[in-house]
N, C-alpha and C positions, 0 to 999 in steps of 0.2 A: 642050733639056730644061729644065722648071721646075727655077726654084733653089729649091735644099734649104736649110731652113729654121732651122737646127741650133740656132742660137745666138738665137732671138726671146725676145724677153722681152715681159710684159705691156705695154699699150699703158695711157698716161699715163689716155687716157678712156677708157671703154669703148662699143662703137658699140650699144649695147646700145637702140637703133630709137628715139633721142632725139629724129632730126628730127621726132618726132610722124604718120609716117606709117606707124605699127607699131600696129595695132588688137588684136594679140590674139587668142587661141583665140576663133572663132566661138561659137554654138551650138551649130555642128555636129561641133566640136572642142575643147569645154569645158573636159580634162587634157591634152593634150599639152604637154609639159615640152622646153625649147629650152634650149640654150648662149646667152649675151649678151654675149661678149666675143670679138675677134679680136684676136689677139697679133700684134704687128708686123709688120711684115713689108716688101721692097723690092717686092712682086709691088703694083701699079696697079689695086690692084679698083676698080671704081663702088661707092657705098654701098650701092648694089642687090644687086651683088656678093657683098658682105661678109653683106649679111641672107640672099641666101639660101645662102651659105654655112655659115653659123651653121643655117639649117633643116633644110640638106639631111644636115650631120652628125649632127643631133639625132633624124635619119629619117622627116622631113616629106615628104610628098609634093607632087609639084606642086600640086596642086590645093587644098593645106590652103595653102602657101605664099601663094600668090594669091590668098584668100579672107583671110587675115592680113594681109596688104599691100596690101590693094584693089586689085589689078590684075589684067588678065587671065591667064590662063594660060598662055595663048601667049606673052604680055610673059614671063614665068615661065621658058617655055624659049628665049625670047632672050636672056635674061640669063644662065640658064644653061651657052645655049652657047660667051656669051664667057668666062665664069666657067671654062669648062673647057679650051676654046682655051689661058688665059694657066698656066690650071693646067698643060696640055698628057694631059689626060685624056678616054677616051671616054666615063663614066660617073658617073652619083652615084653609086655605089659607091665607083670608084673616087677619087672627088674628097674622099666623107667619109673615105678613108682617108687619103688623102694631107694633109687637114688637120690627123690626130690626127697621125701619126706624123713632118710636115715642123713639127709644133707653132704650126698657125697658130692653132688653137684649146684652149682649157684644156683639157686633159684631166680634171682631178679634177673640174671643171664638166658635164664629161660625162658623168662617172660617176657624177654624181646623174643623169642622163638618163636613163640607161640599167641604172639598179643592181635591177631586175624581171628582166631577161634575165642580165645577170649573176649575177645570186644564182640563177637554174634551172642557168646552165653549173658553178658551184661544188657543184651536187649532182648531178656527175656523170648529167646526164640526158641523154646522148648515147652511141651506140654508137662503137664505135673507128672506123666507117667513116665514119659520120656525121660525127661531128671531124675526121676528117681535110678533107672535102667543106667545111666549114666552115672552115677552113683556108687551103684555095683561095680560096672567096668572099673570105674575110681579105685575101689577095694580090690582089682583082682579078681576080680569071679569072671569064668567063663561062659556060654550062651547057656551052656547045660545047668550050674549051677544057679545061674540070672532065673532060667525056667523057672526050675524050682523052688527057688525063694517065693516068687510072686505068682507063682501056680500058674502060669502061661505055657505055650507049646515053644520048643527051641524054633521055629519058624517066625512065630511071633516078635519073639526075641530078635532076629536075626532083621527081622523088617522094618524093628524099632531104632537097631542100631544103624542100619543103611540112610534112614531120615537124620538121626542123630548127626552123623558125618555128614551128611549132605549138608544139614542146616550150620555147621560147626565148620564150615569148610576143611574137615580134619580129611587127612587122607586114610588114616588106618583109627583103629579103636587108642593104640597108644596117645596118637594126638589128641585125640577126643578126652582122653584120662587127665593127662598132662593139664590142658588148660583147664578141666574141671578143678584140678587139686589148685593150679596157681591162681587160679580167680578167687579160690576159698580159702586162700593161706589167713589164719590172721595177722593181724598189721601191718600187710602184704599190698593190700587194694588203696590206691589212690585216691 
């Protein structure tokens, strides 16, 4: 199992894409708002690693990643898959959770990322089923898994989460997670 992260504290620099091979929101991605720092850590990232770690919490997709970093997209989910190997995750899902909550990344950094979806979930714009679905995503469960916990049909699922994003202004299920866990951090919320 990756080691739990408990005790990391900020990193002296920050890898915040110094070596000059960090280009930036495209044109075709002009406001996407990222994390720039990774908090120490004993886990052996590549610096590739570490950038798209810092993306994929911020709820970058592959394809905006790759185009920031000038490399292919496939290079993208190569790095990825060892990025999640060491993490021991099957998922960017899973992976940006595991960096809020093992604190490999700032959290309050985040929270400027993501404070659009957070401020819809603080107006109560979810149903009690839907938070709950929500919930799960949080934990890492996939649509199949979400099923069968709460005995629904993965279509069900899949329609719950389409609202969920709509009303979360998230673009993917990762954002939608993200600002679940940062809304619910304790002594976190304003």
């Amino acid at each position: 199992m990756a080691e739990r992260l408990s005790d990391a504290k900020p990193a002296a620099s920050d890898i915040s894409f110094l070596n000059g091979e960090f280009h930036g929101p495209s044109r075709f991605f002009p406001t996407l708002p990222f994390a720039t720092r990774i908090l120490e850590t004993s886990i052996d990232f590549t610096p590739r690693e570490k950038e798209s770690l810092l993306l994929i919490s911020s709820g970058w997709e592959n394809e905006e990643i790759a185009e920031a970093l000038r490399i292919s997209w496939q290079s993208v989910r190569n790095i990825n898959k060892g990025l999640f190997s060491k993490l021991e995750v099957d998922s960017r899902t899973e992976a940006a959770i595991m960096a809020l909550t093992d604190r490999l990344v700032d959290a309050s950094e985040l929270k400027t990322v993501y404070v659009d979806q957070i401020n819809c979930l603080e107006e109560d714009a979810l149903t009690v089923r839907k938070t709950e679905i929500l919930k799960l995503i949080a934990r890492g469960f996939s649509n199949k898994e979400i099923a069968g916990e709460l005995n629904i049909s993965k279509s069900t699922v899949k329609i719950h989460i389409t609202t969920i994003l709509r009303k979360l202004k998230a673009r993917n299920r990762t954002e939608a997670a993200m600002a679940y866990l940062l809304n619910d951090l304790p002594g976190e919320n304003e």
